[in-house]
Short mmCIF file of the C-alpha atoms (twelve columns), coordinates in Angstrom:
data_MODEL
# 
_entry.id   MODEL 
# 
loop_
_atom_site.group_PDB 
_atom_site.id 
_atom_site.type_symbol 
_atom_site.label_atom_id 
_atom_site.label_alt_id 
_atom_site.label_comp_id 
_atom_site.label_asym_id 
_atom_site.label_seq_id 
_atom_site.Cartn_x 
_atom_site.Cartn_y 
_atom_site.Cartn_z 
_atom_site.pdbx_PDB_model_num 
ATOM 1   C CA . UNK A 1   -131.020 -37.352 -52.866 1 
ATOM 2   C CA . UNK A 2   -134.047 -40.160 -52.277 1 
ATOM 3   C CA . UNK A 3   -132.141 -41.946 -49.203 1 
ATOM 4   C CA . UNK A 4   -130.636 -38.851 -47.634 1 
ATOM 5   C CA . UNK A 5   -131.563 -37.578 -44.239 1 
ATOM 6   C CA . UNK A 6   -133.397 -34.053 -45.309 1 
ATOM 7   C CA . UNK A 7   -134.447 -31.888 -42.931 1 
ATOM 8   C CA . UNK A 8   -138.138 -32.578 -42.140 1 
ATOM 9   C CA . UNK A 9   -137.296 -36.925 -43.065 1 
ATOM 10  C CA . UNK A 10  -136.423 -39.750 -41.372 1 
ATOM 11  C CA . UNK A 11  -133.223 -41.820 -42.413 1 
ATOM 12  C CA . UNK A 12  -134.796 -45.156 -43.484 1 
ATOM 13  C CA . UNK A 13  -133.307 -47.320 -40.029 1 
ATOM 14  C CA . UNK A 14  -134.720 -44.935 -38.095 1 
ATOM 15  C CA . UNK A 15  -138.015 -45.242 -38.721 1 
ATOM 16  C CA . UNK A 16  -138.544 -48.177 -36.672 1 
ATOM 17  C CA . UNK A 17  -137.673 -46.270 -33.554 1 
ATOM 18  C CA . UNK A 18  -139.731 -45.530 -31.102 1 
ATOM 19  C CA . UNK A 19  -138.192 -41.881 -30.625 1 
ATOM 20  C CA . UNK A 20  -139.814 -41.313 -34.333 1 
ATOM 21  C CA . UNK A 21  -143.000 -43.588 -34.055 1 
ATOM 22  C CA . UNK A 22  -146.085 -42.599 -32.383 1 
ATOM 23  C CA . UNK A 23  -147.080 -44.623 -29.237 1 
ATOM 24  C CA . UNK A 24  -149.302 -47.135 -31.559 1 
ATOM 25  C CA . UNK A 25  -145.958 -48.271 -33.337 1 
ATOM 26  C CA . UNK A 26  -144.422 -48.474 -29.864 1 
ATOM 27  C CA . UNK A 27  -144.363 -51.930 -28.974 1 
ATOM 28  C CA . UNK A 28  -145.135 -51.230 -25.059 1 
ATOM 29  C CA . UNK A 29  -145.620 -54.784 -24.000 1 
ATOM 30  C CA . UNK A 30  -144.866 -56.033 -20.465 1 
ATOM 31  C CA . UNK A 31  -141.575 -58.056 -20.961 1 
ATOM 32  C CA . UNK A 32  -140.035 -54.566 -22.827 1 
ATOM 33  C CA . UNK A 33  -140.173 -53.008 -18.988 1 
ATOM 34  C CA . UNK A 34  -137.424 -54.853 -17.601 1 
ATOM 35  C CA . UNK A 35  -136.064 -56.596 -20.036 1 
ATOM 36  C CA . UNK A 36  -132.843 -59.235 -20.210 1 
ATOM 37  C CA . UNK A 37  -131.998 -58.946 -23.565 1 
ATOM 38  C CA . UNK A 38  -133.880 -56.733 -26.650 1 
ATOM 39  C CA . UNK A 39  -135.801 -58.659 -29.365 1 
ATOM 40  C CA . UNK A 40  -133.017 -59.580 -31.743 1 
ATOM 41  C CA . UNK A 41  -133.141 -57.913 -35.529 1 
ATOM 42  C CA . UNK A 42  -133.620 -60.157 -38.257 1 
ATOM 43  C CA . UNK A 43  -131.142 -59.609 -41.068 1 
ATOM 44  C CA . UNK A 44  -134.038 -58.164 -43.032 1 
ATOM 45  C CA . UNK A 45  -134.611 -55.457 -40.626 1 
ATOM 46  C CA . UNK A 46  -131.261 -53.729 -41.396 1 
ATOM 47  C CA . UNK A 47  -131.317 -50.658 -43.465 1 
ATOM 48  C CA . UNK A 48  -130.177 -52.765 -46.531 1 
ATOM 49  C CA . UNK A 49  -126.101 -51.311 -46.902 1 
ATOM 50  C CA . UNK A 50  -124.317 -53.141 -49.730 1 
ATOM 51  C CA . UNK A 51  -121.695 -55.656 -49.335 1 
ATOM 52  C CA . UNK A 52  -118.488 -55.108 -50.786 1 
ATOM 53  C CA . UNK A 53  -116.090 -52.091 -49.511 1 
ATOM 54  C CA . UNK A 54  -116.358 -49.158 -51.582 1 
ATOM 55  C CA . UNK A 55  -120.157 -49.902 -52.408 1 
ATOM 56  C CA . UNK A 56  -120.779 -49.777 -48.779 1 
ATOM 57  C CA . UNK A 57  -119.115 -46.275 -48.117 1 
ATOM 58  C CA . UNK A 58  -120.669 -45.093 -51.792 1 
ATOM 59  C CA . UNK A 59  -124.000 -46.040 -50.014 1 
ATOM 60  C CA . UNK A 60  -123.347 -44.225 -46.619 1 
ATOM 61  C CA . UNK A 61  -122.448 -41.414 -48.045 1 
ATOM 62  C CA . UNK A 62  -125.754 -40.520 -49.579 1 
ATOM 63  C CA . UNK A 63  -126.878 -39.347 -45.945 1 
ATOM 64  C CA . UNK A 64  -125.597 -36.133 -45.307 1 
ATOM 65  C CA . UNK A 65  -125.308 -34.196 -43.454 1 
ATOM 66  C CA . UNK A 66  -124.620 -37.486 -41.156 1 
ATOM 67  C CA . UNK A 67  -121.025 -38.337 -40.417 1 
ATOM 68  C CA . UNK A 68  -119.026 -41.555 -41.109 1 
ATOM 69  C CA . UNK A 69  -120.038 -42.449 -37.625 1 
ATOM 70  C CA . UNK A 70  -123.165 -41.362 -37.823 1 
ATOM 71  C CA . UNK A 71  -123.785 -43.862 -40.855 1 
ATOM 72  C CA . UNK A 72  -122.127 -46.656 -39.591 1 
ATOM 73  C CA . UNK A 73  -124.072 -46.447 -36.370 1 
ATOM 74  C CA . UNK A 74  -127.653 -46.238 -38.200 1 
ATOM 75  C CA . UNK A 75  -126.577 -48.953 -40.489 1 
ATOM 76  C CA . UNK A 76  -125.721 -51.209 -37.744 1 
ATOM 77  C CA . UNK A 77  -122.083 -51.916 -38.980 1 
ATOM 78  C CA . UNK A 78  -120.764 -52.690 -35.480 1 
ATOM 79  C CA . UNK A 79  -116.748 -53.651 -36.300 1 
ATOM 80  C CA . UNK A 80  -116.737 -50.074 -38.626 1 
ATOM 81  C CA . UNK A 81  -118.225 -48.008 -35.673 1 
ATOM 82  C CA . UNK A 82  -115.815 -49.459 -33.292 1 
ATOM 83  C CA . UNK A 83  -112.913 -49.406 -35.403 1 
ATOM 84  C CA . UNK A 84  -114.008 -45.274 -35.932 1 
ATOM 85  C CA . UNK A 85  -114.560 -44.577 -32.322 1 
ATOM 86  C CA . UNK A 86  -111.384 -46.044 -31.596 1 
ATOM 87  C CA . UNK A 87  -109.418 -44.089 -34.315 1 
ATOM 88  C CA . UNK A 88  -111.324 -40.843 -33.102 1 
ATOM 89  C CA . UNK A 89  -111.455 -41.241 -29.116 1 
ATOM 90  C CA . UNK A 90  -110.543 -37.839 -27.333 1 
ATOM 91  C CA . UNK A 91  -111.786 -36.272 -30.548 1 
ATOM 92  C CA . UNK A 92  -115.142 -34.694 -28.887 1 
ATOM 93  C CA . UNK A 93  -116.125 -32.370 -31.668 1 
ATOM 94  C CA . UNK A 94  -116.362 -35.530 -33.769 1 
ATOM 95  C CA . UNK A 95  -117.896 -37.806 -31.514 1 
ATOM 96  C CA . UNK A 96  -120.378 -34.787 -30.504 1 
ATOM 97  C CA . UNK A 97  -121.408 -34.081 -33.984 1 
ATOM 98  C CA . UNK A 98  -124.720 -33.209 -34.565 1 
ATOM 99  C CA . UNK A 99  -126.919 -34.316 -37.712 1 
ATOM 100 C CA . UNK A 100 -129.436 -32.188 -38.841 1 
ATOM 101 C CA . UNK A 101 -131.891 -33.595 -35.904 1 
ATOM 102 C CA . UNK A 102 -129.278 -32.348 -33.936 1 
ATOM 103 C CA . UNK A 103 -128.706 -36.405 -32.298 1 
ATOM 104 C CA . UNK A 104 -124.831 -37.520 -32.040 1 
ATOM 105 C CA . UNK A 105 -123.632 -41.010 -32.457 1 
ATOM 106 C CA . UNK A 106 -124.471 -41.450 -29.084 1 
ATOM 107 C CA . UNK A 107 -128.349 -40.699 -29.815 1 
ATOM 108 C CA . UNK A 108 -128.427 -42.729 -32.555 1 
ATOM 109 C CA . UNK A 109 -126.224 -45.731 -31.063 1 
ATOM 110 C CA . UNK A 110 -129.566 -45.763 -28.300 1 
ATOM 111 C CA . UNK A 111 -131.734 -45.285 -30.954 1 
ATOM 112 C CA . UNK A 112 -130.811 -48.456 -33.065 1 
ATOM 113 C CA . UNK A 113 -130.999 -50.280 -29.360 1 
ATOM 114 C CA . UNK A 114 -126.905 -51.124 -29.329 1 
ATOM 115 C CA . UNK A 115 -125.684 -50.306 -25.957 1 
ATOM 116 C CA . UNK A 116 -122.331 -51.752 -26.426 1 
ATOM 117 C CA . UNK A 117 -121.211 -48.702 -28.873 1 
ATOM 118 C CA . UNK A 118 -123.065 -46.159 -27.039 1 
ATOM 119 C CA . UNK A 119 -120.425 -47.695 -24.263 1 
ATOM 120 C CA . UNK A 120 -117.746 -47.078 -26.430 1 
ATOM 121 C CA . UNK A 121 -118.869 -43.899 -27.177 1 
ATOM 122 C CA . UNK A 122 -119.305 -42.816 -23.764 1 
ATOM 123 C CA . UNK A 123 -115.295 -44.205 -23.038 1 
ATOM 124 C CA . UNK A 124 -114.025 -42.209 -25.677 1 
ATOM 125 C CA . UNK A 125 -115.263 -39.310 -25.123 1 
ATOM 126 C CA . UNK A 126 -118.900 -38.451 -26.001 1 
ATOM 127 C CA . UNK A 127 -121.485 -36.425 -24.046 1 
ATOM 128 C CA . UNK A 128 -124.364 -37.534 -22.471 1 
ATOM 129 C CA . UNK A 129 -126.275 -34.348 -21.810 1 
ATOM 130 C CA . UNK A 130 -126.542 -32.793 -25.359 1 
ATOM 131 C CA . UNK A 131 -130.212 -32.624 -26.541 1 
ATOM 132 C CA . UNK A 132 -131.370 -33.902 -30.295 1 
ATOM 133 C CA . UNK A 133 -133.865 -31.766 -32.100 1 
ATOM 134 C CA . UNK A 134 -137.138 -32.434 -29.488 1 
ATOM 135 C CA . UNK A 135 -134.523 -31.848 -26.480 1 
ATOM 136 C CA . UNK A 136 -133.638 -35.333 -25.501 1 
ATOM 137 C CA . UNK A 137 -130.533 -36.493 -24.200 1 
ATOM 138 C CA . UNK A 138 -129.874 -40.439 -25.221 1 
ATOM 139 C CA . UNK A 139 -130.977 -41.361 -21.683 1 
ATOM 140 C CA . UNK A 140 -134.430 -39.835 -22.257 1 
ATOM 141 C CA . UNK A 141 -134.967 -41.905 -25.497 1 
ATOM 142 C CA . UNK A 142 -133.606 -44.567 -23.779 1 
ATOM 143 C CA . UNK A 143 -135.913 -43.944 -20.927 1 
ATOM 144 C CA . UNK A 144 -138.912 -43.444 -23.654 1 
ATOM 145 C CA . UNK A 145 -138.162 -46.686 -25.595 1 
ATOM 146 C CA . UNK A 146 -137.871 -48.958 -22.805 1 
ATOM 147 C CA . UNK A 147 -134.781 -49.977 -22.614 1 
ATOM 148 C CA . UNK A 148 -132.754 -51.056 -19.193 1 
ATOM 149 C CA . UNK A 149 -129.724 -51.973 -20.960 1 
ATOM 150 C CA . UNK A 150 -129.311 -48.774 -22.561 1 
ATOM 151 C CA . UNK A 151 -130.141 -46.535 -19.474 1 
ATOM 152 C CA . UNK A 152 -128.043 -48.715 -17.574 1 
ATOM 153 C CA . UNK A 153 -125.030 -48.326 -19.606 1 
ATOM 154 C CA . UNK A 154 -125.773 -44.689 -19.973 1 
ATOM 155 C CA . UNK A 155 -125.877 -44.029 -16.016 1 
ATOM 156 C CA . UNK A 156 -123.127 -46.084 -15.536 1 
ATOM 157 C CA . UNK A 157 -120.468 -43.993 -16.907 1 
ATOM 158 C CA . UNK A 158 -121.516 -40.634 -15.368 1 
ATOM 159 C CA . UNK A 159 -120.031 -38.662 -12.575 1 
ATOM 160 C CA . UNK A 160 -122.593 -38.852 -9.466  1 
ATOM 161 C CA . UNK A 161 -122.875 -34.689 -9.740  1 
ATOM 162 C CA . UNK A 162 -122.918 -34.982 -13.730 1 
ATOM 163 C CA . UNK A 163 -125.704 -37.708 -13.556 1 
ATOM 164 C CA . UNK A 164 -128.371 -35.883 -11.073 1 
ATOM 165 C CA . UNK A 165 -127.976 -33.069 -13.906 1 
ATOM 166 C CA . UNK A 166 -128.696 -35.278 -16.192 1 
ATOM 167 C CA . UNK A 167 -131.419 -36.963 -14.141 1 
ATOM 168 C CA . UNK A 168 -133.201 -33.875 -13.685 1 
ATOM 169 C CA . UNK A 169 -132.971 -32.549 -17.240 1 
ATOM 170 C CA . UNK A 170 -136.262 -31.992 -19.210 1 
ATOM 171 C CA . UNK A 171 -136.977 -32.356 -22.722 1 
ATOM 172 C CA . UNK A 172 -138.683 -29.440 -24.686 1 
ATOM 173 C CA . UNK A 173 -142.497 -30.831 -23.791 1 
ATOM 174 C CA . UNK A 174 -141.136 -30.659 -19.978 1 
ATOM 175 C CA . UNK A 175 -140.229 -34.352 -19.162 1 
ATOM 176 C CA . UNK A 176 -137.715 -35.345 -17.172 1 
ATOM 177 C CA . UNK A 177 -136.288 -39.192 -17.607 1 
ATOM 178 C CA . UNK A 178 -138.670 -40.140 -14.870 1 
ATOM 179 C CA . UNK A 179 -141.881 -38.355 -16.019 1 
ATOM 180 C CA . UNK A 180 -141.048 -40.560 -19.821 1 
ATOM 181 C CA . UNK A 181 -140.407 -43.890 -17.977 1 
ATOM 182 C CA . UNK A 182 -143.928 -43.311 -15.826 1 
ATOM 183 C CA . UNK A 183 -145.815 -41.873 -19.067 1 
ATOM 184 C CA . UNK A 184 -144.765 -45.526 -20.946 1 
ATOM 185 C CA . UNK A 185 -145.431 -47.719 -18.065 1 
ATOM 186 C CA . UNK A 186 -141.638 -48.954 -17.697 1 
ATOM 187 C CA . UNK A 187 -141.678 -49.563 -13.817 1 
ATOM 188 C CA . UNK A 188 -138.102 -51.549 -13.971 1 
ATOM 189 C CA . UNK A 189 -136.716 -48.223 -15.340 1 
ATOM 190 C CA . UNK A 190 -138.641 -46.225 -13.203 1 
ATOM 191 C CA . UNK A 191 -137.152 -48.229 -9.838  1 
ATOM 192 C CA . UNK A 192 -133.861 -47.769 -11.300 1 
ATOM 193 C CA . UNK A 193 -134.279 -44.176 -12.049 1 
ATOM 194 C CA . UNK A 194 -135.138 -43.105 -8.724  1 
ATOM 195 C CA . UNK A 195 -132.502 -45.442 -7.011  1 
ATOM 196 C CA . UNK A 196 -130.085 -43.092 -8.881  1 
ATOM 197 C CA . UNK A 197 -132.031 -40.179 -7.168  1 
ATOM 198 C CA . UNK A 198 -134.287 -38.948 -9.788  1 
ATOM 199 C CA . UNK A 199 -136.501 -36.709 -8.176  1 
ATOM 200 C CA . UNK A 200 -139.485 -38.070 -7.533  1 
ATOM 201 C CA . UNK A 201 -141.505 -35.201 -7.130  1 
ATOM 202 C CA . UNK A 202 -140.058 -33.380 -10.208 1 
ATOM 203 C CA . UNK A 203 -143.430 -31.322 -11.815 1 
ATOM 204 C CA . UNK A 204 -143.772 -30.656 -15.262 1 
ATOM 205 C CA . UNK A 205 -143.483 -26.889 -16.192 1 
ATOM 206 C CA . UNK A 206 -146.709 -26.673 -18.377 1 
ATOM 207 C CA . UNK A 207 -149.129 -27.692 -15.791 1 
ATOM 208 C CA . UNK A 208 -147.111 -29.145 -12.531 1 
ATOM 209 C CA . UNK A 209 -148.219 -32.512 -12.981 1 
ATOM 210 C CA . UNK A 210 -145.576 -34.989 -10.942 1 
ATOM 211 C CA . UNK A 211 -145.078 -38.391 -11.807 1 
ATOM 212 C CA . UNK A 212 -147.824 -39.480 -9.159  1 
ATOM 213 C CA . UNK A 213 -150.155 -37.728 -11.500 1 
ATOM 214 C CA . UNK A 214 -149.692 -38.786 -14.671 1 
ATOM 215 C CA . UNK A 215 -149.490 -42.352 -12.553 1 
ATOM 216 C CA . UNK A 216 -153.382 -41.534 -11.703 1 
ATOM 217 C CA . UNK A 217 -153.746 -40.007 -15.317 1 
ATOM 218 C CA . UNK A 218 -152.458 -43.392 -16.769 1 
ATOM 219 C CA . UNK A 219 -154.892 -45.538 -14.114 1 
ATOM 220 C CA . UNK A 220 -151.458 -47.365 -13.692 1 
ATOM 221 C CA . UNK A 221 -151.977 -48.565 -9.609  1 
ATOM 222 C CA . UNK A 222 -148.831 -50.437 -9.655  1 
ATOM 223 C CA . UNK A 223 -146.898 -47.379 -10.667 1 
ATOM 224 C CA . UNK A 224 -148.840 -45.314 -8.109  1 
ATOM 225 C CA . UNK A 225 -147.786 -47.987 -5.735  1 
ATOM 226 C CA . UNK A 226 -144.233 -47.807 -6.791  1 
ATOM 227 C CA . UNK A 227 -143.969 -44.083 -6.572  1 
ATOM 228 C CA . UNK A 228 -145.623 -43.935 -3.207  1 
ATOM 229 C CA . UNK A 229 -143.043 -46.377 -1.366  1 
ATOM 230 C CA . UNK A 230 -140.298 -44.427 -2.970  1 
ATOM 231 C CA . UNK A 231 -141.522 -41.350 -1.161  1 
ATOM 232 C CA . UNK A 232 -143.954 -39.120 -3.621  1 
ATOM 233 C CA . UNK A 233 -145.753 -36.885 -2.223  1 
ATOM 234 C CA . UNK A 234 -149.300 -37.397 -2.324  1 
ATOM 235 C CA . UNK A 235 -150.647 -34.063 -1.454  1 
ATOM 236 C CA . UNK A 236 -148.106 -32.449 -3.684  1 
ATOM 237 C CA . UNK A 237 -150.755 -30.187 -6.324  1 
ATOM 238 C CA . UNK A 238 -150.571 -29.088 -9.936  1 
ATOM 239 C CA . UNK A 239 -150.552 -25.830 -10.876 1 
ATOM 240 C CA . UNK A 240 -154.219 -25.565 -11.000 1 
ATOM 241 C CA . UNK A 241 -154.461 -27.006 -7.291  1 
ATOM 242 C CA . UNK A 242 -155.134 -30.677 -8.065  1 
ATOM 243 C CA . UNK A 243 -153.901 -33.342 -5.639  1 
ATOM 244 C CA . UNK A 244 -153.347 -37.111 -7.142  1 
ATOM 245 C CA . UNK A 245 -156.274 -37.855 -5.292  1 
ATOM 246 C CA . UNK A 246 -158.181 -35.232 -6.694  1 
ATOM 247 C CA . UNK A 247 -157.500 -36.400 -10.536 1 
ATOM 248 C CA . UNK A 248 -159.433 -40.069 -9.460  1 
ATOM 249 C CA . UNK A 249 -162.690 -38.335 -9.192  1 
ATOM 250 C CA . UNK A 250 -164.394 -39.734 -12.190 1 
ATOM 251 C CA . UNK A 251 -162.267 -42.387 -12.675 1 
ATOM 252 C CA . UNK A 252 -162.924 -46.007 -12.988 1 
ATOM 253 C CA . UNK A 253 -159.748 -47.688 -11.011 1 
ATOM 254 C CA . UNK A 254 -161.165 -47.461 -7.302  1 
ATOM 255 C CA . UNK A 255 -157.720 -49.360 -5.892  1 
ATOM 256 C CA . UNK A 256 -156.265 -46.239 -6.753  1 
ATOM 257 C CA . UNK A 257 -158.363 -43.974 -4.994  1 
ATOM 258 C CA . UNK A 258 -158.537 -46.222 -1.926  1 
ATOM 259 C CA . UNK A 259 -155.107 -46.113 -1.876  1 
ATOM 260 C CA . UNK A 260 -154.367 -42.176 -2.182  1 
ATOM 261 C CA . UNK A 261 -157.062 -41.460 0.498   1 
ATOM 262 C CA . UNK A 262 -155.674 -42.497 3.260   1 
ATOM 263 C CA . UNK A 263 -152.469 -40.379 2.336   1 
ATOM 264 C CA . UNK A 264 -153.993 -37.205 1.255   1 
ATOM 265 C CA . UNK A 265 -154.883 -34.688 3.936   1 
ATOM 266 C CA . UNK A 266 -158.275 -33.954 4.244   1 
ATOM 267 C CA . UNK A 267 -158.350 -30.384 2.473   1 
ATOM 268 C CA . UNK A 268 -156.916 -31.855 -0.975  1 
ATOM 269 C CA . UNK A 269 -160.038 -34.458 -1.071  1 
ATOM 270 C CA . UNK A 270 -162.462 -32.597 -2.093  1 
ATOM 271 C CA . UNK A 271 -162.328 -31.060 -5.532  1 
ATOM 272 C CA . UNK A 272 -161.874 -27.540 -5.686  1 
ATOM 273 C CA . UNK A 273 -164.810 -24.792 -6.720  1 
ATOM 274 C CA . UNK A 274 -164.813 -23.701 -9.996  1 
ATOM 275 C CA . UNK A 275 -162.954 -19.971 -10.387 1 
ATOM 276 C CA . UNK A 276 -164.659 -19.620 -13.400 1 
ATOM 277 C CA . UNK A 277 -167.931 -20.371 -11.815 1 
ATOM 278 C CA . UNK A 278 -167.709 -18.026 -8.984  1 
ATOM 279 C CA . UNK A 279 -166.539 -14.681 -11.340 1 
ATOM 280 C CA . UNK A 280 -168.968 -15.225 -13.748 1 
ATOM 281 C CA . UNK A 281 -171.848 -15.176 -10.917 1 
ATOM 282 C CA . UNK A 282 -170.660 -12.232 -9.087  1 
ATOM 283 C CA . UNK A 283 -169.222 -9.771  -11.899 1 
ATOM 284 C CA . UNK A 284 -171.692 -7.239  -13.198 1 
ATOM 285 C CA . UNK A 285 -172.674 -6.813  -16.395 1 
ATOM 286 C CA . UNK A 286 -171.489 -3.505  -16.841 1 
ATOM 287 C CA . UNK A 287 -168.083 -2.536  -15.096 1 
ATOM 288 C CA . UNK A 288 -168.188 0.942   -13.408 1 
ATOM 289 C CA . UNK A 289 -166.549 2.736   -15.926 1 
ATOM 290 C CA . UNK A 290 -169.059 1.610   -18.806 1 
ATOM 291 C CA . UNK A 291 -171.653 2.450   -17.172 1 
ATOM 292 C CA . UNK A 292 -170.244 6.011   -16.469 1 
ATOM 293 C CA . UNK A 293 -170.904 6.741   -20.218 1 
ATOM 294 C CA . UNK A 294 -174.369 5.162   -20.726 1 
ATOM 295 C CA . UNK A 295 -175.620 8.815   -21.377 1 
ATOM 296 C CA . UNK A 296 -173.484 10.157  -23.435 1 
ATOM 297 C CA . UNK A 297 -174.792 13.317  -26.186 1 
ATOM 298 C CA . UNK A 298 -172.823 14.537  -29.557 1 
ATOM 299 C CA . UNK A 299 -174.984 16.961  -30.949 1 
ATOM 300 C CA . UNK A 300 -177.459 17.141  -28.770 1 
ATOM 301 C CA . UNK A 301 -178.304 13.451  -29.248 1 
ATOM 302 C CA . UNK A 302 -177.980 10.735  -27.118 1 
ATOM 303 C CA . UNK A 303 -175.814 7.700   -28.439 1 
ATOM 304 C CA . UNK A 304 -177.935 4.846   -28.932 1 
ATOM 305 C CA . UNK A 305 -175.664 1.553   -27.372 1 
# 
């Protein structure tokens, strides 16, 4: 059907969401870091559900494969979804069922920004470390839109062991909770993160780039600053053998650079020679073996090359 969630579509109130949006439909502004309460929706933001009882569960049910739950989260209907996840709490296949992006209630509840059921969700019984379709857990989208609240309510009800898990889980591009909150420029979540004990020098598996570096990357000093008093380590190098330091060559923020200098040790200062540059100067033309058979004859005739 038109307003069903098909594989490869977005349901209709979720394509506000920052976990579906690029970053130019993010709204990444400075009081979103750390803020006290979201931006309220307008009634005209809702997904548009009829009024009146069976019109309104003829209208969620045109999003399979979704569950009641599912619906009544994405359509905002916040006395239904409570009055489901009390009727369903210890039920953890239900509250752990997975729509065909593979997000639970619990996903979705962070994804339409309303903390309070993803706190009812967490009571009764959902998980917090199952992964949606890109392999976040809710705390990474909650970590990637911005929001304290959420991550806050998220944290809140974990086990100390369970949490660091979760803490130091990374998504299928390699990011950890902490390396999301850096990339956006949340430093509220970021501070919160690593009070938890997020590690701080956590690398990303692609390339080894730590938070520190994509905090140079970004040309963000007062995350660079933030990072540093928490304890990241400065001389702590990429995969390819880059320090933090070594990624503000060429770059116009000179705080930054001032600031790393002083930290690094003097070996990770200077940028590395080129690898490339080096083989291609001193490898022959010719390996040893090719040249071997330079003269070779088939009939009495040499092979021309």
């Amino acid at each position: 059907m038109s307003g069903g969630c098909n594989e490869g579509q977005q349901c209709p109130a979720l394509r506000r969401s920052s976990a579906f949006q690029g970053p130019a439909a993010r709204q990444g502004t400075e009081a979103q870091r750390d803020p006290p309460g979201r931006r309220h929706r307008e009634p005209q933001d809702r997904a548009g559900v009829a009024s009146g009882g069976l019109t309104r569960v003829a209208s969620l049910l045109l999003f399979p494969p979704c569950s009641f739950l599912h619906l009544a989260i994405i359509h905002e209907e916040k006395a239904l979804s409570l009055e489901v996840i009390q009727q369903a709490a210890g039920d953890r296949a239900f509250l752990n069922f997975q729509n065909n992006l593979s997000q639970t209630p619990l996903h979705l509840a962070v994804i339409t920004d309303q903390p309070e059921i993803a706190g009812h969700l967490l009571k009764a019984g959902c998980d917090l470390d199952i992964r949606d379709f890109r392999g976040n857990t809710p705390l990474h989208i909650a970590c990637q839109q911005g929001s304290l609240t959420s991550v806050s309510v998220l944290t809140q009800h974990c086990q100390p062991q369970h949490l660091l898990a979760v803490l130091q889980a990374a998504n299928y591009n390699g990011h950890t909770c902490l390396h999301l909150a850096s990339i956006q420029g949340y430093l509220g979540i970021v501070e919160y993160l690593l009070s938890l004990g997020a590690d701080v020098n956590a690398q990303e598996p692609c390339n080894g780039r730590t938070a520190l570096h994509l905090a140079v990357d970004l040309q963000n000093s007062e995350l660079v600053s933030l990072l540093v008093k928490h304890g990241a380590d400065v001389n702590k190098v990429t995969y390819q053998g880059y320090s933090p330091y070594q990624l503000t060559w060429g770059r116009d923020n000179s705080s930054i650079q001032e600031q790393l200098k002083q930290l690094t040790t003097a070996d990770l200062q200077m940028l590395p020679e080129s690898e490339d540059e080096e083989s291609s100067e001193s490898e022959p033309e010719f390996t040893e073996d090719e040249l071997i058979y330079d003269d070779c004859l088939i009939g009495g005739r040499q092979l021309a090359f």
